[in-house]
Backbone as XML, in Angstrom:
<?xml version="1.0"?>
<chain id="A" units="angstrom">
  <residue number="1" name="UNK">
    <atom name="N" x="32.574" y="14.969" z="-9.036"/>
    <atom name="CA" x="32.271" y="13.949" z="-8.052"/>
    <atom name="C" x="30.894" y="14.161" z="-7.434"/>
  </residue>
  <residue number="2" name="UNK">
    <atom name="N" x="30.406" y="15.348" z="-7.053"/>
    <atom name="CA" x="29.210" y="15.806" z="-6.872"/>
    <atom name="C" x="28.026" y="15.275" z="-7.704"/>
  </residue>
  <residue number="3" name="UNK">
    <atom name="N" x="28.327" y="15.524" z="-8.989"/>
    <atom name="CA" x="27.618" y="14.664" z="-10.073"/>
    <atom name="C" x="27.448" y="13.371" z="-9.700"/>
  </residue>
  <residue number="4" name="UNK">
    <atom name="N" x="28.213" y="12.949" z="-10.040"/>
    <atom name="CA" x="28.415" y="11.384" z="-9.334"/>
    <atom name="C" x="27.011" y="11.028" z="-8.348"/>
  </residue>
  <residue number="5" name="UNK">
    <atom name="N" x="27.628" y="11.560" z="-6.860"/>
    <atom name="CA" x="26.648" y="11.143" z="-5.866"/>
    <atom name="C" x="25.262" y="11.404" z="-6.291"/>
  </residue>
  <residue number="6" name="UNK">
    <atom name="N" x="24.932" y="12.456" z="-6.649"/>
    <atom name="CA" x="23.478" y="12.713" z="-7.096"/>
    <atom name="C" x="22.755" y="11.941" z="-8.214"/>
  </residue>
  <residue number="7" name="UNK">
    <atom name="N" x="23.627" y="11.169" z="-8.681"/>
    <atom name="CA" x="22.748" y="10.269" z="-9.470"/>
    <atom name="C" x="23.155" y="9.366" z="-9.050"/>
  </residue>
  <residue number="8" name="UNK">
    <atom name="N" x="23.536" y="8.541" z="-7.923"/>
    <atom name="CA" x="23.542" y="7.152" z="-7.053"/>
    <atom name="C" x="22.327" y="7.242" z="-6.616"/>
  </residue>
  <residue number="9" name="UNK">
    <atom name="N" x="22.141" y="8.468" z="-5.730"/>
    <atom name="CA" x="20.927" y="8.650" z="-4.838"/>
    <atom name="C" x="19.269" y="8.788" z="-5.342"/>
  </residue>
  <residue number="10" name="UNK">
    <atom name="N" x="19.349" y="9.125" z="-6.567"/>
    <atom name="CA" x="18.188" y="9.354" z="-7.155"/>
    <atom name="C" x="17.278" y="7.549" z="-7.212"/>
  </residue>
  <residue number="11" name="UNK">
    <atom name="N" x="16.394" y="7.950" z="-6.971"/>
    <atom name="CA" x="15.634" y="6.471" z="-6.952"/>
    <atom name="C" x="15.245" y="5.757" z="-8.339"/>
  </residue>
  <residue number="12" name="UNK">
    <atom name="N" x="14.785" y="4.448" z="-8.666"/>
    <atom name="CA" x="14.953" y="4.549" z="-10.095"/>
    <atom name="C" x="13.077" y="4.444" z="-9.857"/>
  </residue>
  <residue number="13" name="UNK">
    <atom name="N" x="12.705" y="4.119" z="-10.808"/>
    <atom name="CA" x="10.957" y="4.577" z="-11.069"/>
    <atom name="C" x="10.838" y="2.924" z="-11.561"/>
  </residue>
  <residue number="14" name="UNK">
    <atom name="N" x="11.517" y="2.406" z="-12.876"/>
    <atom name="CA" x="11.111" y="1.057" z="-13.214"/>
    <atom name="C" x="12.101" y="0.404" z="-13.426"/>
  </residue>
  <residue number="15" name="UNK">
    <atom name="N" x="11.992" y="-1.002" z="-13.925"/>
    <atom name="CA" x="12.913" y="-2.083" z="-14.013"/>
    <atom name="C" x="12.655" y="-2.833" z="-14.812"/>
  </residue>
  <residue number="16" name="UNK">
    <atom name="N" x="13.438" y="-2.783" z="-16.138"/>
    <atom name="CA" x="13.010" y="-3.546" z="-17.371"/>
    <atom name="C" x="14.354" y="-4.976" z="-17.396"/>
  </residue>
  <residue number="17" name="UNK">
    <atom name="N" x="13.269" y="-6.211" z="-17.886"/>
    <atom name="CA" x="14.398" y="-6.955" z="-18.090"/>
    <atom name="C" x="14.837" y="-7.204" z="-19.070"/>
  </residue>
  <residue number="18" name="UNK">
    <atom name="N" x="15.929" y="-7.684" z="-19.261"/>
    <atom name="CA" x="16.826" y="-7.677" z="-20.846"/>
    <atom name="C" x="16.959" y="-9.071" z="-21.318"/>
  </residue>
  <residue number="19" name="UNK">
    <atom name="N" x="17.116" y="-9.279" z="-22.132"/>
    <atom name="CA" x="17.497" y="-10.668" z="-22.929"/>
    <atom name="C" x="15.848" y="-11.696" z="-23.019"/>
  </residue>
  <residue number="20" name="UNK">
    <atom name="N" x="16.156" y="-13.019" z="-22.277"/>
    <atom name="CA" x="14.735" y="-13.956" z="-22.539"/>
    <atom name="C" x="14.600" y="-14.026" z="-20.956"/>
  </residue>
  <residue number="21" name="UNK">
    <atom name="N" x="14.265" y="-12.518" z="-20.328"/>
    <atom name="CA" x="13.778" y="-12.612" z="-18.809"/>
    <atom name="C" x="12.081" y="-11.774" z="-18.357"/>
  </residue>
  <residue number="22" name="UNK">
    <atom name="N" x="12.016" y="-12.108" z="-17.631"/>
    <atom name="CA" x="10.467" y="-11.624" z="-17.256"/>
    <atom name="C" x="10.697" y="-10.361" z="-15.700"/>
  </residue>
  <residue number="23" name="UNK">
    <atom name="N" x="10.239" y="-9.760" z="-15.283"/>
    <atom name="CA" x="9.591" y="-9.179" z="-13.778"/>
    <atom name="C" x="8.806" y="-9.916" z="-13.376"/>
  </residue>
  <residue number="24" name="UNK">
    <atom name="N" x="8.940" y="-10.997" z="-12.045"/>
    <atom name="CA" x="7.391" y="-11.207" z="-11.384"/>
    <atom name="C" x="7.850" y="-10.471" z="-10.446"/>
  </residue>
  <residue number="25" name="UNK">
    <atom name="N" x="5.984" y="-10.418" z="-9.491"/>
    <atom name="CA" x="6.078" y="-9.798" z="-8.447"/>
    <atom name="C" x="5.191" y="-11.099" z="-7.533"/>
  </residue>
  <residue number="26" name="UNK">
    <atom name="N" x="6.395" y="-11.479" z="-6.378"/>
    <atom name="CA" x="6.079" y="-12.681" z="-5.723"/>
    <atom name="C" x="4.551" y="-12.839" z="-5.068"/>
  </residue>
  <residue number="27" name="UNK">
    <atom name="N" x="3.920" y="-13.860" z="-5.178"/>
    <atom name="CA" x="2.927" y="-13.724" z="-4.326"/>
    <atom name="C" x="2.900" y="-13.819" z="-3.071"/>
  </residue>
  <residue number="28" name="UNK">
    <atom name="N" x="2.354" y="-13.154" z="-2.015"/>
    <atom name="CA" x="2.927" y="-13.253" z="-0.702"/>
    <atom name="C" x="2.710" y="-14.593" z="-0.209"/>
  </residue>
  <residue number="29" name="UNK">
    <atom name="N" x="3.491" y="-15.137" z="0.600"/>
    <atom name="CA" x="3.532" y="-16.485" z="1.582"/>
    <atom name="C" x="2.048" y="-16.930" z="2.374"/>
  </residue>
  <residue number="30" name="UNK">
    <atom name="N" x="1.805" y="-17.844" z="2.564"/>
    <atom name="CA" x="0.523" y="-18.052" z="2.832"/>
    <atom name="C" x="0.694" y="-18.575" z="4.469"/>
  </residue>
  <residue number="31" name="UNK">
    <atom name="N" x="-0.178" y="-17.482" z="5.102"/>
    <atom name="CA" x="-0.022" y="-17.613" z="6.467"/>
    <atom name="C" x="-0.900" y="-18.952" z="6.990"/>
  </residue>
  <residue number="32" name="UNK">
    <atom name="N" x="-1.556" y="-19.440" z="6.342"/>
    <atom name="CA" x="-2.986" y="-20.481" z="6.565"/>
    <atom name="C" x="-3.324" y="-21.251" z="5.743"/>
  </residue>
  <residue number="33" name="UNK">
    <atom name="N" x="-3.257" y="-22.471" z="6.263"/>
    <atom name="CA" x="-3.636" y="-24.255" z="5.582"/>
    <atom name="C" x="-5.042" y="-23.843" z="4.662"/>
  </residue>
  <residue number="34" name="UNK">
    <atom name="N" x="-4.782" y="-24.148" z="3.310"/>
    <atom name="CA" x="-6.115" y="-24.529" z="2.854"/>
    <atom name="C" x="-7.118" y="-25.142" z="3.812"/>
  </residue>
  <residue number="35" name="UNK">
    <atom name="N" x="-7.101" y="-26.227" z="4.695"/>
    <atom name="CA" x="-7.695" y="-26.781" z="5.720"/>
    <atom name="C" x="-8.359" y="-25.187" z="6.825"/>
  </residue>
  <residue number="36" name="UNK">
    <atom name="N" x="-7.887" y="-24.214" z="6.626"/>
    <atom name="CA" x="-8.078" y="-22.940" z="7.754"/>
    <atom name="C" x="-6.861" y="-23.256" z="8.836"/>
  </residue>
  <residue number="37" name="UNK">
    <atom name="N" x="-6.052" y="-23.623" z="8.821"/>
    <atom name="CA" x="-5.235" y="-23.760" z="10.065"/>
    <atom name="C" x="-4.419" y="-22.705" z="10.021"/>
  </residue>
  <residue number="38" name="UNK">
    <atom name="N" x="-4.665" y="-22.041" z="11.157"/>
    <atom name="CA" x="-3.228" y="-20.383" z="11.088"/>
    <atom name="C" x="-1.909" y="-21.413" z="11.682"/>
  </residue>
  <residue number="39" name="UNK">
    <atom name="N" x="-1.269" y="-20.611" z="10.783"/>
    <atom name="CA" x="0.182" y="-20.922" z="10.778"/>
    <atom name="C" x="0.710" y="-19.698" z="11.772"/>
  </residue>
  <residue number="40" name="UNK">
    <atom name="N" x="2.152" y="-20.544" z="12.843"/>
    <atom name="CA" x="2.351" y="-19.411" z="13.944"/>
    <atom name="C" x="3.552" y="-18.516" z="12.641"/>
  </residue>
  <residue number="41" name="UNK">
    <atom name="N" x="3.530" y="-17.247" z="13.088"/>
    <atom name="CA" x="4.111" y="-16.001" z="12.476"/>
    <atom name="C" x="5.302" y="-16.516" z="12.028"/>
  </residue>
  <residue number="42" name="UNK">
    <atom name="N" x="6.479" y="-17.291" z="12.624"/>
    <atom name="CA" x="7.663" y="-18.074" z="12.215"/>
    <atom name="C" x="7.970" y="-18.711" z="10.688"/>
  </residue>
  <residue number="43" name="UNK">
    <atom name="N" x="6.613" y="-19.418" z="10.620"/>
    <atom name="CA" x="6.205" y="-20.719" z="10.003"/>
    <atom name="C" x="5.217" y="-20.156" z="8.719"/>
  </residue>
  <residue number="44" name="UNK">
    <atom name="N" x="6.219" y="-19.955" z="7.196"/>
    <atom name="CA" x="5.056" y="-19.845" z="6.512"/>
    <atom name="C" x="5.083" y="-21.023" z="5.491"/>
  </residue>
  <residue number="45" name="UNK">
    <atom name="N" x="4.434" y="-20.843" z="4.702"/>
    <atom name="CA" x="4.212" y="-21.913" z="2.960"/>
    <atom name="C" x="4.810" y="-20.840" z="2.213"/>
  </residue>
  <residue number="46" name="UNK">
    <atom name="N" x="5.956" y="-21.284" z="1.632"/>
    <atom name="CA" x="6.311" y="-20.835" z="0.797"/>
    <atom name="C" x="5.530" y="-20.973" z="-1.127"/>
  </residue>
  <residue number="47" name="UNK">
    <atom name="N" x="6.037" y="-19.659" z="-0.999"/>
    <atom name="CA" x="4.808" y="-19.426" z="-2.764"/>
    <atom name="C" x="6.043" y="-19.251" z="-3.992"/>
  </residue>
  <residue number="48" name="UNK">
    <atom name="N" x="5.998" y="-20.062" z="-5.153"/>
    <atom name="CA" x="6.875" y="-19.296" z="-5.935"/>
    <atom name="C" x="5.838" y="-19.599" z="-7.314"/>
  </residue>
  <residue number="49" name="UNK">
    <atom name="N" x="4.515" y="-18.745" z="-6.992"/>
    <atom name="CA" x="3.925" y="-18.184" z="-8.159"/>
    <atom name="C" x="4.007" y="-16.550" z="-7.747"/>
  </residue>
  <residue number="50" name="UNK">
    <atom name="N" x="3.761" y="-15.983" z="-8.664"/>
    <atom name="CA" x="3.491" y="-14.463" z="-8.738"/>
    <atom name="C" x="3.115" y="-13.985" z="-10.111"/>
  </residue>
  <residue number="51" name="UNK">
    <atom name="N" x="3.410" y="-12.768" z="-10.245"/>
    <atom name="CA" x="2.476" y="-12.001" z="-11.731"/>
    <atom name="C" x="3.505" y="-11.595" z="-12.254"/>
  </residue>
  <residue number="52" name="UNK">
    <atom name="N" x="3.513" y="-11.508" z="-13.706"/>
    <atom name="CA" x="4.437" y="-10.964" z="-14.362"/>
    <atom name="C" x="4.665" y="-9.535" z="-14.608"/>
  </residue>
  <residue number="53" name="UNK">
    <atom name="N" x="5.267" y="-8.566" z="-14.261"/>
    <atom name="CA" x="4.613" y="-7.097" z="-14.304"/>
    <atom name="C" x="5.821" y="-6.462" z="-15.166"/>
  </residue>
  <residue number="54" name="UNK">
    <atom name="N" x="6.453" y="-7.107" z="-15.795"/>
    <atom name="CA" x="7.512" y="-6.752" z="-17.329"/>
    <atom name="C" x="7.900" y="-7.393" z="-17.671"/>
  </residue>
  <residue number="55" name="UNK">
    <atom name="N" x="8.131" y="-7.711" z="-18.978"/>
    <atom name="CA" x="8.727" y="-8.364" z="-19.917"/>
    <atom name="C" x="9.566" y="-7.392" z="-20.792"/>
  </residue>
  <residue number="56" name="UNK">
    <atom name="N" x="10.619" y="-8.733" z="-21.313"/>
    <atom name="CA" x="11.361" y="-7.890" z="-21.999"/>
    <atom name="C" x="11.179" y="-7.848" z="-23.913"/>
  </residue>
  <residue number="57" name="UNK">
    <atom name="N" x="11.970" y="-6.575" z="-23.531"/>
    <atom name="CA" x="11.821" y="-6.352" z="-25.742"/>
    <atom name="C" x="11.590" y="-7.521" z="-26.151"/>
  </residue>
  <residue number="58" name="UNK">
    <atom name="N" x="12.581" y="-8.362" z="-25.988"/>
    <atom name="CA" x="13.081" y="-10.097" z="-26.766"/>
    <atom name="C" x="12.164" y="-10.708" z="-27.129"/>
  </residue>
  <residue number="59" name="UNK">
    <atom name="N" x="11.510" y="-11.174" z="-25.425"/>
    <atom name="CA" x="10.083" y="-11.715" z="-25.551"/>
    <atom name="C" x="9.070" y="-11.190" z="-26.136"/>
  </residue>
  <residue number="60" name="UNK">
    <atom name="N" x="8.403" y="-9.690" z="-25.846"/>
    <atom name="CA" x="7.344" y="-9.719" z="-27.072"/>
    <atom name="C" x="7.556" y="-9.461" z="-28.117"/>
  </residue>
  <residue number="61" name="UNK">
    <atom name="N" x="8.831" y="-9.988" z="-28.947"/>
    <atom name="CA" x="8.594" y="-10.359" z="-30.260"/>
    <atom name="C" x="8.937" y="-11.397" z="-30.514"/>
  </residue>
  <residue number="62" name="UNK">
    <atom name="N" x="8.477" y="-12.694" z="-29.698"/>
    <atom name="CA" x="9.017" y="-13.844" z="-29.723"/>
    <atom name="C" x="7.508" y="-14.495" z="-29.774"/>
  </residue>
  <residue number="63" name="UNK">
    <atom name="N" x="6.766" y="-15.022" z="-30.620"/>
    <atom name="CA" x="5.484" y="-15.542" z="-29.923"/>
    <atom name="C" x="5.504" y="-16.737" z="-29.370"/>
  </residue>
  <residue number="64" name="UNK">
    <atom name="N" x="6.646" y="-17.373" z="-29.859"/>
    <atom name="CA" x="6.451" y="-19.067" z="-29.261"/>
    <atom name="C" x="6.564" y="-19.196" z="-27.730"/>
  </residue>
  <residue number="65" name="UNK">
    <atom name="N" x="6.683" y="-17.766" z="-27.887"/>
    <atom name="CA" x="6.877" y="-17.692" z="-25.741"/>
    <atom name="C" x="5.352" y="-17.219" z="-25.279"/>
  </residue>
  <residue number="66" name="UNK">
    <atom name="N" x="4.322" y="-17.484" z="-24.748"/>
    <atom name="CA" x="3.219" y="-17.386" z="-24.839"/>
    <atom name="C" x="2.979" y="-16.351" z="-23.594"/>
  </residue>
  <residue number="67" name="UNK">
    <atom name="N" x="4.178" y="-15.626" z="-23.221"/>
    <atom name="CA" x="3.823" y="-15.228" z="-21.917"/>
    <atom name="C" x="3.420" y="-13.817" z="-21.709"/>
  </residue>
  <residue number="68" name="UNK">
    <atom name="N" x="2.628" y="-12.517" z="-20.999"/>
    <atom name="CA" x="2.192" y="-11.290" z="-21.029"/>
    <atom name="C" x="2.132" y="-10.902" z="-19.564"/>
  </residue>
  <residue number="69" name="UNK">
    <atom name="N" x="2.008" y="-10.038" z="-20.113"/>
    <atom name="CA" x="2.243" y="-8.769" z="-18.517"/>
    <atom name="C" x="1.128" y="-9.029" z="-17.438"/>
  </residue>
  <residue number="70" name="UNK">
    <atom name="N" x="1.127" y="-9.201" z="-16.710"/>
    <atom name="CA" x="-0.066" y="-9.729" z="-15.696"/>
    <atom name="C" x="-0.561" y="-10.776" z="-15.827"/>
  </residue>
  <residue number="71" name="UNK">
    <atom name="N" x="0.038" y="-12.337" z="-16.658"/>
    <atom name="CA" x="-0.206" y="-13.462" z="-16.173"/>
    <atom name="C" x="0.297" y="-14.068" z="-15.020"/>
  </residue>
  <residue number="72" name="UNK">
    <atom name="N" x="-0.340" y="-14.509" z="-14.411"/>
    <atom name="CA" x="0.380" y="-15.275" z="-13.298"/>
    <atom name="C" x="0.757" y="-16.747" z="-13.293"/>
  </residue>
  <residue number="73" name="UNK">
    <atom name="N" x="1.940" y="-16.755" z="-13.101"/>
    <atom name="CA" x="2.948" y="-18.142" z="-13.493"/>
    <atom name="C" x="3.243" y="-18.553" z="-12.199"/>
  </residue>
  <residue number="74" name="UNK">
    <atom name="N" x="3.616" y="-19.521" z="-12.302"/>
    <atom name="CA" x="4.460" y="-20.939" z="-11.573"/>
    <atom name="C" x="6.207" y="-20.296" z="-12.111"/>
  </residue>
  <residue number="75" name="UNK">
    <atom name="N" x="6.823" y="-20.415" z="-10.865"/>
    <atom name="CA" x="8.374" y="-20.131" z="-11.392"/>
    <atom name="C" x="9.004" y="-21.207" z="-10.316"/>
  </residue>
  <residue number="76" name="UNK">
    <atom name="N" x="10.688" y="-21.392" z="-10.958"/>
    <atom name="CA" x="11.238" y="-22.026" z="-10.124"/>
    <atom name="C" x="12.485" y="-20.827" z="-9.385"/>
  </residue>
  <residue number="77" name="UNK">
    <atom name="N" x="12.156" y="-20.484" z="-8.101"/>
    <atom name="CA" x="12.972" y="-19.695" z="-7.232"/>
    <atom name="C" x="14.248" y="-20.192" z="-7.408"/>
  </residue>
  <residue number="78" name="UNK">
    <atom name="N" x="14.871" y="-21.087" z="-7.487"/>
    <atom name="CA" x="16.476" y="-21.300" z="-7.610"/>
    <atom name="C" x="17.124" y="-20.254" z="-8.931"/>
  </residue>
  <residue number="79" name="UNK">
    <atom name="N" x="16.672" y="-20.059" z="-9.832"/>
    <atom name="CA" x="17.172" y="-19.165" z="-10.901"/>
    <atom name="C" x="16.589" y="-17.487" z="-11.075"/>
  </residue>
  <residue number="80" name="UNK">
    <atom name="N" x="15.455" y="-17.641" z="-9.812"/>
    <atom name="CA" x="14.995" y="-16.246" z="-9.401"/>
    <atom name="C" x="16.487" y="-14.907" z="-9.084"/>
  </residue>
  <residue number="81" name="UNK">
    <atom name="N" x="16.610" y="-13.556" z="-9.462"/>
    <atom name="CA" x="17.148" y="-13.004" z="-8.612"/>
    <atom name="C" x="16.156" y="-11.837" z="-8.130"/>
  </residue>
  <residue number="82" name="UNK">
    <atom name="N" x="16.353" y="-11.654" z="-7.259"/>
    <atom name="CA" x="15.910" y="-10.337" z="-5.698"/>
    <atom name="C" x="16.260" y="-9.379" z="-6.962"/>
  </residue>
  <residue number="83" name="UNK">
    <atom name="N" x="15.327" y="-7.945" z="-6.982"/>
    <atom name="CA" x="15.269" y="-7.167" z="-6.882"/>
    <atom name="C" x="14.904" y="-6.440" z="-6.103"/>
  </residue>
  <residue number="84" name="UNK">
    <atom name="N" x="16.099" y="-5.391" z="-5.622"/>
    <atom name="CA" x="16.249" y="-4.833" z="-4.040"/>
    <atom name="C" x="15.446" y="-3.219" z="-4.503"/>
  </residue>
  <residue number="85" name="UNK">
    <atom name="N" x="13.694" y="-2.987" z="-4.776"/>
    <atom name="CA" x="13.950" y="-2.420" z="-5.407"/>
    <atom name="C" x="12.795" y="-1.589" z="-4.278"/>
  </residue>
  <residue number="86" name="UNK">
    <atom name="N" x="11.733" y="-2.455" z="-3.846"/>
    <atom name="CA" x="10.996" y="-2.456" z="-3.114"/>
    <atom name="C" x="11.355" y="-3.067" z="-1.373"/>
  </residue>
  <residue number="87" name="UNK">
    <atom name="N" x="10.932" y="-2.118" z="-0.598"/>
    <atom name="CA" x="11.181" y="-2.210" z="0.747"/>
    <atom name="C" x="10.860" y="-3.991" z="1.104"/>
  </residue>
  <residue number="88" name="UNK">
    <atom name="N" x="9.438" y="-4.241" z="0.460"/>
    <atom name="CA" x="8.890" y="-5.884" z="0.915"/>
    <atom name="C" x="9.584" y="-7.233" z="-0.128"/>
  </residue>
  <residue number="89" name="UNK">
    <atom name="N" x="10.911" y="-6.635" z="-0.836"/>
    <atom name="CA" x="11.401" y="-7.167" z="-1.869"/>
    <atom name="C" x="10.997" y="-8.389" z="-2.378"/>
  </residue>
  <residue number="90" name="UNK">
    <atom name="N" x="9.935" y="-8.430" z="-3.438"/>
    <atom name="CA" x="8.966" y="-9.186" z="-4.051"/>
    <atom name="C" x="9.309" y="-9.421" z="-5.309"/>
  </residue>
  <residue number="91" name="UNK">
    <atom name="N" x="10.219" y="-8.496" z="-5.652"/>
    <atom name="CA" x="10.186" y="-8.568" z="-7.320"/>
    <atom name="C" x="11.182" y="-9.615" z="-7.248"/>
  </residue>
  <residue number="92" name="UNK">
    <atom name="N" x="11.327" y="-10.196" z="-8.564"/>
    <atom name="CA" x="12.273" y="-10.971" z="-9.151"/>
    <atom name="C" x="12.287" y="-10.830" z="-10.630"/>
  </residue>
  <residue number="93" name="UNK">
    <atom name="N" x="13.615" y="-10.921" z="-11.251"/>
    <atom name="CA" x="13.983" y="-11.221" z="-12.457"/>
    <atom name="C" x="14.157" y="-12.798" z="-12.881"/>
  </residue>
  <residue number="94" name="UNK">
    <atom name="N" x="13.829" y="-13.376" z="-13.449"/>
    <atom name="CA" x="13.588" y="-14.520" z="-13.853"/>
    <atom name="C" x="13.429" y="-15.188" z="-15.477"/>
  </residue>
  <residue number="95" name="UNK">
    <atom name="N" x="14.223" y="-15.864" z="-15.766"/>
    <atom name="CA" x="14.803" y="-15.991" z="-17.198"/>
    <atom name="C" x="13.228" y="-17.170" z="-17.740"/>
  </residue>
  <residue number="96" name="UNK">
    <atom name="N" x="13.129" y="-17.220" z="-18.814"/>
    <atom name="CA" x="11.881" y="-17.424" z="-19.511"/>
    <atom name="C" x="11.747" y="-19.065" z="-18.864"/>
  </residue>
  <residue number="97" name="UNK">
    <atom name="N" x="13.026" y="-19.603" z="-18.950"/>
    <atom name="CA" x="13.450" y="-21.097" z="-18.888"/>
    <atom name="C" x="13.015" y="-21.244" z="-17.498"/>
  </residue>
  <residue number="98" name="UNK">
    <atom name="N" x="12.830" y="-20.735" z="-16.389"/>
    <atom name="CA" x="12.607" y="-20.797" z="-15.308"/>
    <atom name="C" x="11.328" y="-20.683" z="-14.996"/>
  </residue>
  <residue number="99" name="UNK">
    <atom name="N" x="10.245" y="-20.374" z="-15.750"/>
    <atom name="CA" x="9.087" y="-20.346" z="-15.752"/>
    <atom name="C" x="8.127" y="-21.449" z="-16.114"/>
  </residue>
  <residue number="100" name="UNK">
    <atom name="N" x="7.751" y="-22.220" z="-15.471"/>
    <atom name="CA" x="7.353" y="-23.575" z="-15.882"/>
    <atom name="C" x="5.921" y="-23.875" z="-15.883"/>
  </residue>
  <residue number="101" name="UNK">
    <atom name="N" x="5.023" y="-22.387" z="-15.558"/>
    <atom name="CA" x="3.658" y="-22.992" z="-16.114"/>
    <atom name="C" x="2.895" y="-21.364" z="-16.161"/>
  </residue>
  <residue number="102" name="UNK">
    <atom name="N" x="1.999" y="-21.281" z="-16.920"/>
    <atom name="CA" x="0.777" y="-20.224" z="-17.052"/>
    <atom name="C" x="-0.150" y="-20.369" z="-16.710"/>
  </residue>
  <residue number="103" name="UNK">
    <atom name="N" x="-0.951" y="-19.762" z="-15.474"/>
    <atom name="CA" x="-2.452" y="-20.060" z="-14.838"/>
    <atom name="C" x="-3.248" y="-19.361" z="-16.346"/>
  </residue>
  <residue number="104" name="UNK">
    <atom name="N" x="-4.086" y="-20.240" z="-16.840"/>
    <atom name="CA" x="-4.914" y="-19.162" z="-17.701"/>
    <atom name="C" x="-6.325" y="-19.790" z="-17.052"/>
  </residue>
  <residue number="105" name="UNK">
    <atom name="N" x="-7.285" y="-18.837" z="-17.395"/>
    <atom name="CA" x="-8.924" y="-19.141" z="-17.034"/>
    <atom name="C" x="-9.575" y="-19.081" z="-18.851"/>
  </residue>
  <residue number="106" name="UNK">
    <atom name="N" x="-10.308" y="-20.885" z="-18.763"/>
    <atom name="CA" x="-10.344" y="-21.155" z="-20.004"/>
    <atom name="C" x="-12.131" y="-20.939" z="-20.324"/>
  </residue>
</chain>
């Protein structure tokens, strides 16, 4: 049982996703209007782009999925889940289908 507890407690280091899912890491909320207007502390803009910071096996051997580790995408948060992994919990797991666009610089 000792066993046990000591490997609950151990922290994990990374987080790979499985099947046709990605890692983003959310971009933070935007405190201020394109216009410059500060937004009061309550009140933010919600963001659901962020960077991709893993992919899984599946995907890179899939090419028709065009997607890589540090692009930053457009996702749709309803099929997002929380990874409780980080104190500012940013990460998300997010299935390929939920990803609905690639910023590229052409």
């Amino acid at each position: 049982m000792a066993k046990q507890e000591k490997s609950e407690s151990q922290s994990f280091e990374t987080v790979e996703p499985i099947g046709k899912r990605v890692l983003i890491r959310k971009d933070e909320d935007k405190k201020e209007t394109k216009g410059g207007i500060k937004l009061p502390d309550n009140i933010e803009i919600p963001t659901i782009t962020g960077r991709i910071v893993s992919i899984s096996a599946e995907i890179e051997t899939m090419p028709e999925i065009p997607l890589m580790q540090y692009d930053k995408v457009l996702f749709n948060p309803k099929g997002a889940i929380p990874v409780d992994f980080e104190g500012s919990n940013r990460l998300f797991v997010v299935e390929v289908e939920n990803v609905v666009a690639v910023f590229r610089k052409s």
